[in-house]
GUBA-310184 format. One record per residue: residue number from 1; x negated, y, z of N, C-alpha, C in turn; residue in three letters. Coordinates in steps of 0.2 Angstrom, whole numbers, plus 5000, padded with zeros to 4 digits. Each point is the difference from the previous one (the first is absolute). Layout:
// residues N
 pos n.c1 n.c2 n.c3 ca.c1 ca.c2 ca.c3 c.c1 c.c2 c.c3 code
 NUM    X    Y    Z     X     Y     Z    X    Y    Z  ala
...
This chain:
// residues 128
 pos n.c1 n.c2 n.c3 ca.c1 ca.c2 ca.c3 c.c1 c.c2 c.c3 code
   1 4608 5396 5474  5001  5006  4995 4999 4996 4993  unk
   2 5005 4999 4996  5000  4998  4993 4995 5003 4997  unk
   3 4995 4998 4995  4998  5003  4996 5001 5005 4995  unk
   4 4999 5007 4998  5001  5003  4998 5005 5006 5002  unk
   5 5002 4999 5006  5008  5005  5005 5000 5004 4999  unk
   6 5005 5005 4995  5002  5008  5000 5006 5000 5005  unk
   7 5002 5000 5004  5006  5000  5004 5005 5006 4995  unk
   8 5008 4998 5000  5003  5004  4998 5000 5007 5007  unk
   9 5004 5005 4999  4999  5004  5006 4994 5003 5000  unk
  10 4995 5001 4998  4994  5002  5002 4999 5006 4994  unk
  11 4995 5004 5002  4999  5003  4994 4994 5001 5000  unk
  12 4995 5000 4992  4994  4999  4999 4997 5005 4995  unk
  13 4993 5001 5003  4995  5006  4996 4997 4995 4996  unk
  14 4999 5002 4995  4995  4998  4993 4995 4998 5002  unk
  15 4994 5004 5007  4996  4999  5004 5001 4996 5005  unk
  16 5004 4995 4998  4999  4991  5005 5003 5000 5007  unk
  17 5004 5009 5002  5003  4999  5006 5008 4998 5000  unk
  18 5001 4999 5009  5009  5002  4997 5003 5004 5006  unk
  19 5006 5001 4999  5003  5005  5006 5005 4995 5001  unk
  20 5002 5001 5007  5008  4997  5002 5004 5007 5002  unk
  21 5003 5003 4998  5003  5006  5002 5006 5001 5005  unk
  22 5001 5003 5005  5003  4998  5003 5005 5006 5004  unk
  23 5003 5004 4996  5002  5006  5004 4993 5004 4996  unk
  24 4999 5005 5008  4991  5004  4997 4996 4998 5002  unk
  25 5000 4990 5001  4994  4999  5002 4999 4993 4996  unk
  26 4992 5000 4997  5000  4995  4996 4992 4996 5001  unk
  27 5000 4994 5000  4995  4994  5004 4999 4999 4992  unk
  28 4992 5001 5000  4996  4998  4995 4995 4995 5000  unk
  29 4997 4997 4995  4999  4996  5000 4998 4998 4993  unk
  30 4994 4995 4997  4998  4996  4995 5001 4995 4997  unk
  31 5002 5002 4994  5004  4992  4996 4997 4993 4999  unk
  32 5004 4996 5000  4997  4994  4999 4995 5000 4995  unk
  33 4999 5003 4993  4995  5000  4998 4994 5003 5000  unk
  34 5003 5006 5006  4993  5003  5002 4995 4995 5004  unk
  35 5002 4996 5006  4998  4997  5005 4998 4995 4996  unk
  36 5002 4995 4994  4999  4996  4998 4991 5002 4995  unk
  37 5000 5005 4996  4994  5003  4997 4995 5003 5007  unk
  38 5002 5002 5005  4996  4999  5004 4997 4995 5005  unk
  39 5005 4995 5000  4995  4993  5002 4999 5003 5007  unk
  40 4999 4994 5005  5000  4999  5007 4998 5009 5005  unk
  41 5005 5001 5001  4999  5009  5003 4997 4998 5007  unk
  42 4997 5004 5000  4996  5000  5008 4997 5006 5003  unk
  43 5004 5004 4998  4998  5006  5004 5008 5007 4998  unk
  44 5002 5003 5004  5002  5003  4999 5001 5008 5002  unk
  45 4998 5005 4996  4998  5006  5004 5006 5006 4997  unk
  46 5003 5001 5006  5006  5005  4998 5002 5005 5001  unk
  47 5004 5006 4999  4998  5007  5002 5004 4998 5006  unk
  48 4999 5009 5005  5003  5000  5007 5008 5001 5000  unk
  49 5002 4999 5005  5008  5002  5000 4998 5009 5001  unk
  50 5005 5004 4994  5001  5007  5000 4996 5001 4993  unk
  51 4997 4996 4998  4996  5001  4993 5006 5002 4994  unk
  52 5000 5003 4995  5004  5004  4997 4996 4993 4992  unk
  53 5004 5000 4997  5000  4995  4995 5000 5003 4993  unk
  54 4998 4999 4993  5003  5006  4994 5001 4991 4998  unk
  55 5007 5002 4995  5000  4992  4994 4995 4999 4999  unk
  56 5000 4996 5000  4993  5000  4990 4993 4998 5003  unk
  57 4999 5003 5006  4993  5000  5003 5000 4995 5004  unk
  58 4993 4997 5001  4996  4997  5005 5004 5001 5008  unk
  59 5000 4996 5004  5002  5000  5007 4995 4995 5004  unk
  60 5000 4995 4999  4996  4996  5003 4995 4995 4996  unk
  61 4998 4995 5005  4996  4993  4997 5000 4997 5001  unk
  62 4999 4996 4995  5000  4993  5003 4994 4996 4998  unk
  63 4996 4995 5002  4991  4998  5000 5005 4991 4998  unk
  64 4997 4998 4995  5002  4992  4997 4993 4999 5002  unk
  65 4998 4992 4998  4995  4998  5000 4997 5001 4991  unk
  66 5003 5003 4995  5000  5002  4995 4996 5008 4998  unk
  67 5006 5004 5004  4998  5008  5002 5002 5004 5002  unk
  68 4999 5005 5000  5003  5004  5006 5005 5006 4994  unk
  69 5006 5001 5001  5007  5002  4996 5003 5002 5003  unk
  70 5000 5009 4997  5008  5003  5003 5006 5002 4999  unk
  71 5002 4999 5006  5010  5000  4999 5002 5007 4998  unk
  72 5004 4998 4996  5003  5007  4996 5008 5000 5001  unk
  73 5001 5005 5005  5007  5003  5002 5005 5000 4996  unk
  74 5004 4997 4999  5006  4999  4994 5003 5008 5004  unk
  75 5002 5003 5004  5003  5004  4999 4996 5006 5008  unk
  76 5000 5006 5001  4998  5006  5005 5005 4998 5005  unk
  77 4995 5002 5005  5005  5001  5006 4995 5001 5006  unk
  78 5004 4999 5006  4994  4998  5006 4997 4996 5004  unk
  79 4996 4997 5001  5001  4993  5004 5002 4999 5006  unk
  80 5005 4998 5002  5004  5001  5006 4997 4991 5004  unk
  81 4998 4997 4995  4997  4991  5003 4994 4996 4996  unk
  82 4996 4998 5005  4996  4997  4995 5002 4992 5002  unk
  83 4998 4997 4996  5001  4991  5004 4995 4998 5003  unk
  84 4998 5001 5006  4992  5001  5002 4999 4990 5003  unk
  85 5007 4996 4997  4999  4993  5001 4995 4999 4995  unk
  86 5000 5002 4994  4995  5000  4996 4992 4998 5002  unk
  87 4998 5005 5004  4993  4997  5002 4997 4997 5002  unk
  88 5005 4998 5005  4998  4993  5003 5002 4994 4992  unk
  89 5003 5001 4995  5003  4995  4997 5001 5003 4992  unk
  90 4996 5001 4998  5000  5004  4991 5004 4995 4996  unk
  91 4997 4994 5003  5001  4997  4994 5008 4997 4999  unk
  92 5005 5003 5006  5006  5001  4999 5003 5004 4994  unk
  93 4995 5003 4997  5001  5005  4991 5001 4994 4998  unk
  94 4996 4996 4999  5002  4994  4996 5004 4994 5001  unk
  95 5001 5000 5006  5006  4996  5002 5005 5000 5000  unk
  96 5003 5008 5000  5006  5001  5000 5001 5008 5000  unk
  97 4998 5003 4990  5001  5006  5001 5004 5005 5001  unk
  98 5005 4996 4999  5008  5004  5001 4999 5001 5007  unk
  99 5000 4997 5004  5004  4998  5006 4992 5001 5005  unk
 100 4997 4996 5004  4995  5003  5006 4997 5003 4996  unk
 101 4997 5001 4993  4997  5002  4997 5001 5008 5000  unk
 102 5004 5001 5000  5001  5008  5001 4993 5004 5004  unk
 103 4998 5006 4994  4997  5002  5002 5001 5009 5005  unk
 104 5005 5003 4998  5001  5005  5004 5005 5003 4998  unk
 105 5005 5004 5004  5007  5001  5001 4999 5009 4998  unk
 106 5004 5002 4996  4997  5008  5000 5008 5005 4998  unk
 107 5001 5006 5004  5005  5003  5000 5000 5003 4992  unk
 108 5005 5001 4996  5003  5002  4995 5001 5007 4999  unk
 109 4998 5004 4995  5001  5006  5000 5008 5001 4998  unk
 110 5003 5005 5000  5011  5000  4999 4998 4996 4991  unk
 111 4996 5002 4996  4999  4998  4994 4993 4997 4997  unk
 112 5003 4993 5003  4993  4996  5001 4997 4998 4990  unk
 113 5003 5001 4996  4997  5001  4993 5002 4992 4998  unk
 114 5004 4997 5002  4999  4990  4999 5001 5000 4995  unk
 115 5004 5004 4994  5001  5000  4995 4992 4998 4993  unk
 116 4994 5000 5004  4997  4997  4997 4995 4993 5002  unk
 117 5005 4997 5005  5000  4994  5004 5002 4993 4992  unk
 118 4999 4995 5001  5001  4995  4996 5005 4996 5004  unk
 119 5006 4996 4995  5004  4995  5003 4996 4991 5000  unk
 120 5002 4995 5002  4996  4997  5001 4999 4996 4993  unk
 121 5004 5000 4995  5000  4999  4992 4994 5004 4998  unk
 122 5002 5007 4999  4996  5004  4997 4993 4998 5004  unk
 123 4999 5001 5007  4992  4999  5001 4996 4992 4995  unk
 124 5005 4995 5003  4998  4995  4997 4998 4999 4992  unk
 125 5004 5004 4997  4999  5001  4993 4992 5004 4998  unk
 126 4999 5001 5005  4993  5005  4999 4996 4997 5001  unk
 127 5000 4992 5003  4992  4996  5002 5001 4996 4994  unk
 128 5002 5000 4995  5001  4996  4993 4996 5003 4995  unk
């Protein structure tokens, strides 16, 4: 993972997450910056499948050797998936957090609000 990766295709919350949207189902997940400001992740605590989500809020945790920081849902839905490889392996958040790094999978409302999602320009521009 290159230093610094906003992947095109992605969409991202001012709050350090991103969505991959996919139809009405979207795989969430923590930006490289987020992962990187929290330094080596070792623990990762997440909500259950059927957990109902709001944007904006808190969803899960993640425990660094730094501190303990919660994940903020770029967009509501339900959790239809957790990455439960995670456990055994957190430190996948920092390895690769587009990709194993995924932290849960969550069904879309008909009008999931993306419109105050960030493209990967625009997020970028906002860690400067």
């Amino acid at each position: 993972m290159s230093e610094g990766s906003y992947p095109a295709g992605l969409s991202y919350h001012p709050g350090h997450g991103w969505a991959r949207i996919e139809g009405d189902v979207a795989t969430f997940g923590i930006t490289w910056f987020a992962q990187d400001a929290l330094g080596e992740v070792v623990f990762f605590d997440p909500p259950e499948p059927g957990a109902q989500l709001d944007a904006g809020s808190p969803y899960a945790e993640v425990e660094s050797l730094k501190a303990v920081s919660e994940v903020i849902a770029p967009l509501g839905g339900e959790v239809i998936e957790v990455n439960r490889a995670l456990g055994d392996s957190p430190e996948a958040i920092n390895d690769d957090p587009y990709g194993t790094g995924w932290m849960v999978r969550v069904r879309l409302p008909a009008d999931p609000g993306t419109g105050a999602l960030l493209d990967a320009d625009a997020y970028r521009a906002t860690l400067s």
